[in-house]
GUMARZA-637878 format. One line per 2 residues: number of its first residue (from 0); their letters; for each residue x, y negated, z negated of N, C-alpha, C. Coordinates in steps of 0.001 Angstrom, whole numbers. Layout:
<nodes>
NUM> a> X:Y:Z:X:Y:Z:X:Y:Z; ...
</nodes>
This chain:
<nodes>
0> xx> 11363:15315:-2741:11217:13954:-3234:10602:13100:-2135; 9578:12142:-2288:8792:11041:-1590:9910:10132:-1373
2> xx> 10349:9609:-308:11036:8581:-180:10049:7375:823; 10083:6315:726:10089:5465:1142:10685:4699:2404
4> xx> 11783:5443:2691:12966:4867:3675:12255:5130:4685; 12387:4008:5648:11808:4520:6853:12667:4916:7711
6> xx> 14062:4939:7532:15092:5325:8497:15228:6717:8132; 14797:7580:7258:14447:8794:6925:12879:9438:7011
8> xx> 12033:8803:7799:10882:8692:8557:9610:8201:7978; 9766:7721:6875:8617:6753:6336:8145:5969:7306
10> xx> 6572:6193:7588:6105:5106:9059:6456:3692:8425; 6659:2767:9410:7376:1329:9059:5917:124:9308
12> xx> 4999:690:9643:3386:207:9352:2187:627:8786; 1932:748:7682:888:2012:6752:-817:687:6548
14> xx> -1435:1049:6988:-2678:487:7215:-3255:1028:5022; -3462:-71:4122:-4179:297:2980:-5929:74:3112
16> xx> -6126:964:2840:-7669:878:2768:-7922:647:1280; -9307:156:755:-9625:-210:-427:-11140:471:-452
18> xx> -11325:805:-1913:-12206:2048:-1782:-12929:1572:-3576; -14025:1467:-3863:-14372:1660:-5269:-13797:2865:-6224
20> xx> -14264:4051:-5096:-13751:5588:-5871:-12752:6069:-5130; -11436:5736:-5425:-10312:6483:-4369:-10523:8141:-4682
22> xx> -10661:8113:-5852:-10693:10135:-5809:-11881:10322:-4869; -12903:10112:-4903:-14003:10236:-3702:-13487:10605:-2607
24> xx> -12877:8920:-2471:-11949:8834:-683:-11903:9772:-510; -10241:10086:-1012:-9506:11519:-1050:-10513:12610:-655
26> xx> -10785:13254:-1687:-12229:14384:-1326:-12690:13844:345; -13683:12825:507:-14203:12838:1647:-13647:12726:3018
28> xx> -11991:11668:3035:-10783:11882:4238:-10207:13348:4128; -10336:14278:2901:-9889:15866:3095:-10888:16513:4029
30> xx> -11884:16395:3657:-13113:17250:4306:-13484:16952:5492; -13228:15431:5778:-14051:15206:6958:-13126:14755:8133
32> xx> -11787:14476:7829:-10846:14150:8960:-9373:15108:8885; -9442:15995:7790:-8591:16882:7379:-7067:16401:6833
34> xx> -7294:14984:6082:-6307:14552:5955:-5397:15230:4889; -4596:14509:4303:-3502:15901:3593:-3216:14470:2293
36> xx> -3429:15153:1084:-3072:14515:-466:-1768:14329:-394; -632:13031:-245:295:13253:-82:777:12854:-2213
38> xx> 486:11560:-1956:586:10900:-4102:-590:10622:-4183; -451:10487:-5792:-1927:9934:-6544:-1165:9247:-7924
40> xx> -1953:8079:-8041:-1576:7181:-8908:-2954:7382:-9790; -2506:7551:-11256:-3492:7670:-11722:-3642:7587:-13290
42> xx> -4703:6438:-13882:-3871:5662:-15255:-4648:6604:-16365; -3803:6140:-17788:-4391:7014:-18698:-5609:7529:-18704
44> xx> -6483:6657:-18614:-7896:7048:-18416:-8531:7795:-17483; -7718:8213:-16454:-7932:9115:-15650:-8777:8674:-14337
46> xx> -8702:7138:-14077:-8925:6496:-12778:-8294:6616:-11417; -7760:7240:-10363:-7312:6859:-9705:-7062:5484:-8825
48> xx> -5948:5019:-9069:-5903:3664:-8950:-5555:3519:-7009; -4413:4577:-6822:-3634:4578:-5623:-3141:5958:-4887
50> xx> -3556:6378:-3637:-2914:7812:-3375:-2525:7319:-1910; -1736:8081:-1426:-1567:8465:-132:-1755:9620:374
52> xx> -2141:9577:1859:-2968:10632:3032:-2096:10687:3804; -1787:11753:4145:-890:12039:5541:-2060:13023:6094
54> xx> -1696:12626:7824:-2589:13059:9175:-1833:13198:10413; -751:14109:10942:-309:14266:12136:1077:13469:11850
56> xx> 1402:13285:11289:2507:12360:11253:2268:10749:10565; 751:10258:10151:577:9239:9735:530:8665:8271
58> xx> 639:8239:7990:18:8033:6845:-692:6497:6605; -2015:7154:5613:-3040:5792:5217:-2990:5944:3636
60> xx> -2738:4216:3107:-2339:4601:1545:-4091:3995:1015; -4440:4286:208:-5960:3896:-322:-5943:3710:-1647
62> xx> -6476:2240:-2027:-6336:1614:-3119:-7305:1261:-4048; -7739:1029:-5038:-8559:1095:-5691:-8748:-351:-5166
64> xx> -10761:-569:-5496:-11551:-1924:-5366:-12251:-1811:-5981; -12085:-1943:-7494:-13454:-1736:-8374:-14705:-2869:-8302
66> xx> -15688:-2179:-8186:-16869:-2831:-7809:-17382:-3329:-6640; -16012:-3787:-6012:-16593:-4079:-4281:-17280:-5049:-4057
68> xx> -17499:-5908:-4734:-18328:-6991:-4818:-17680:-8227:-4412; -17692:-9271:-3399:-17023:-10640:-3336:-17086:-11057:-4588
70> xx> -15890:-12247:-4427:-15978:-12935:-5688:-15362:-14100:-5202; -15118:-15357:-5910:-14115:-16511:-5828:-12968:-16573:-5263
72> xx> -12159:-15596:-5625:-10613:-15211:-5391:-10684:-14131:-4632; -11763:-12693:-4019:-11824:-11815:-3220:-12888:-11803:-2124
74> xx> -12922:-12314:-924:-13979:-11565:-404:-14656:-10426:-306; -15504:-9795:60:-16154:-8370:365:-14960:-8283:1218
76> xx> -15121:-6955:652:-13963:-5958:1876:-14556:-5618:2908; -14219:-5424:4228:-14415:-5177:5112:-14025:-3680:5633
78> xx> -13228:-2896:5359:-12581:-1841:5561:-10960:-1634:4780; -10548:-2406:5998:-9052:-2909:5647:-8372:-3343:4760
80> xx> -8170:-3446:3651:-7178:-4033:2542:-6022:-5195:2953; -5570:-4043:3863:-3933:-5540:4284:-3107:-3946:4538
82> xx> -2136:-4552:5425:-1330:-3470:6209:232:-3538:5557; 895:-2689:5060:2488:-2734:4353:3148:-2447:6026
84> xx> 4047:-3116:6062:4917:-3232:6870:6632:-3032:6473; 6987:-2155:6901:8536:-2020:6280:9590:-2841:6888
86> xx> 10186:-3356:6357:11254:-4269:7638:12467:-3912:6595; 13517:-4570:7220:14821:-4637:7107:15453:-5923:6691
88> xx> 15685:-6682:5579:16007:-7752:4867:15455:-8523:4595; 14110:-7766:3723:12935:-8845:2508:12956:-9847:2875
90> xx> 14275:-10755:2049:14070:-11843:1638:14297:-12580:3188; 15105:-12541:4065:15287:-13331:5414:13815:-12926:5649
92> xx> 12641:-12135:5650:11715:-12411:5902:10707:-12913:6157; 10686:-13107:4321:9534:-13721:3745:9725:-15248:3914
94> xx> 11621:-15766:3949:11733:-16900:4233:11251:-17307:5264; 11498:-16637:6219:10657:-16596:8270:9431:-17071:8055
96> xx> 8593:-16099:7262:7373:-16078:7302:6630:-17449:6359; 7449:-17732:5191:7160:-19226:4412:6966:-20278:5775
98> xx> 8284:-20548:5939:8434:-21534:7042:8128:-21716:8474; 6920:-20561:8494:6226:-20835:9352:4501:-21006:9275
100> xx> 4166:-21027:7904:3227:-21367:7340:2407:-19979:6508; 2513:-18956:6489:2311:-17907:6092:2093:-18555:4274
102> xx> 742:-18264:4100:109:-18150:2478:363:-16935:2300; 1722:-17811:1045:2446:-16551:-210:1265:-16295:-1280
104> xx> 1210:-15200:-1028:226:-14535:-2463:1227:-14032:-3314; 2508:-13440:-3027:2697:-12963:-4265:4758:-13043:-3604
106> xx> 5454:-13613:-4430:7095:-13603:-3865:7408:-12409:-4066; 8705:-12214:-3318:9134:-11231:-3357:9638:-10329:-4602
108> xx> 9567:-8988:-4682:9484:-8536:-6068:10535:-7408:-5670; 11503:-6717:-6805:11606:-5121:-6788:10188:-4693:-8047
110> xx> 10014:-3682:-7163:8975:-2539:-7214:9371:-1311:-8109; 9287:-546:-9134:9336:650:-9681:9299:1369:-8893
112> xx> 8910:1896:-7950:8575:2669:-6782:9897:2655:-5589; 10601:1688:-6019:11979:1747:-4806:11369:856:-3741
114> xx> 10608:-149:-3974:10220:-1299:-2767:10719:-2501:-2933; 11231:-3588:-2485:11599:-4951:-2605:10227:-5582:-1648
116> xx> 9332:-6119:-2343:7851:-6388:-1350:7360:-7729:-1788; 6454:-8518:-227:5955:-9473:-828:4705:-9653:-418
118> xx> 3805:-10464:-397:2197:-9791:487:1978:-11978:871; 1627:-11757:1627:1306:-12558:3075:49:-12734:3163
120> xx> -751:-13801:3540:-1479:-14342:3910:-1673:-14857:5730; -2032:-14329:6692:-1715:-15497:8300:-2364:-16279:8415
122> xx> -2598:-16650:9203:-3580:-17623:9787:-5217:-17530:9968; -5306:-15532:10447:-6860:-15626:10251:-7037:-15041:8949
124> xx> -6703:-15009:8439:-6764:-14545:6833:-6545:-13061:6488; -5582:-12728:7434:-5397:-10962:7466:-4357:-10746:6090
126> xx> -4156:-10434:5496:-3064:-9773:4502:-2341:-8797:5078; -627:-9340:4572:246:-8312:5204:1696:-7986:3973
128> xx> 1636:-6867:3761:2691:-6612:2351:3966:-6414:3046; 4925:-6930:2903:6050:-6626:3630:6865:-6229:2789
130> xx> 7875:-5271:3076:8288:-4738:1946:9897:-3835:2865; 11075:-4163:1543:12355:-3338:2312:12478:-1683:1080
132> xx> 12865:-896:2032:13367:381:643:14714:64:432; 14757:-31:-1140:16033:-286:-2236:16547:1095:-2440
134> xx> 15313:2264:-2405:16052:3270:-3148:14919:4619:-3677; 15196:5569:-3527:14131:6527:-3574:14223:6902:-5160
136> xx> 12899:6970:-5539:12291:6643:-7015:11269:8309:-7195; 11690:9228:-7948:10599:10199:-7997:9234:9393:-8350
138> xx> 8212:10187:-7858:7166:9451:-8254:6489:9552:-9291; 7024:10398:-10152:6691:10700:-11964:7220:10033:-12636
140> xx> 8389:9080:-11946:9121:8136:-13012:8675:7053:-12855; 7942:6314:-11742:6588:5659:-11885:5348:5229:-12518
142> xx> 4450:7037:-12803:3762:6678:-13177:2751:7511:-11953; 3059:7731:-10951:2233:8657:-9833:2662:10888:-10076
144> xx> 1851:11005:-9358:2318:12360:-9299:2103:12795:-7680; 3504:13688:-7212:2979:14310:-6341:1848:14828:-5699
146> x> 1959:15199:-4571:530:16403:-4787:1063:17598:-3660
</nodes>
């Protein structure tokens, strides 16, 4: 079973990359940096929306960006997506992080996936998902599949 916990060794900083074709990704981080298929999220239609890569002990999660194109509400991506950060009591967090000026994009949520998460805005406009584990969730009862 995939757990989440980082006190059971889930890294407690996972860098998301954003990708038009995550199945691509996948394929091209297998071949060319030897990374390892850890999940794949992937909707009726047979899009991959979301997977994770493990590499030596790391892991990079890669997210779908359809079209890739700036817009109003998205800039062009640059590489980076926004970095999940695991901490230890959500909500004293996100409160930290309100009241010190941090642009809330999204309050704190439970997650299907066993996450309590909220995503952050700083100062230079970096995105940061912060997020506590509630509880380990197979990932077929989601909506992901192993790999």
């Amino acid at each position: 079973m995939m757990s989440y916990n980082p006190h059971e060794g889930y890294p407690r900083v996972v860098p998301v990359l954003a990708y038009e074709d995550v199945a691509a990704a996948i394929d091209w981080l297998s071949s060319a940096f030897g990374f390892r298929e850890a999940l794949r999220w992937t909707d009726p239609a047979g899009v991959v929306w979301v997977a994770e890569m493990e590499s030596g002990g790391g892991t990079v999660m890669l997210e779908s960006r359809p079209g890739g194109h700036a817009s109003e509400d998205r800039p062009q991506s640059h590489g980076c997506h926004y970095i999940r950060v695991l901490v230890d009591g959500v909500d004293e967090h996100f409160q930290r992080a309100h009241q010190a000026g941090a642009q809330i994009m999204a309050q704190p949520e439970d997650k299907p996936w066993g996450l309590r998460q909220y995503l952050v805005e700083d100062l230079g406009g970096h995105r940061g998902e912060f997020a506590e584990h509630l509880r380990d969730v197979l990932p077929e009862e989601w909506g992901a599949t192993s790999a």
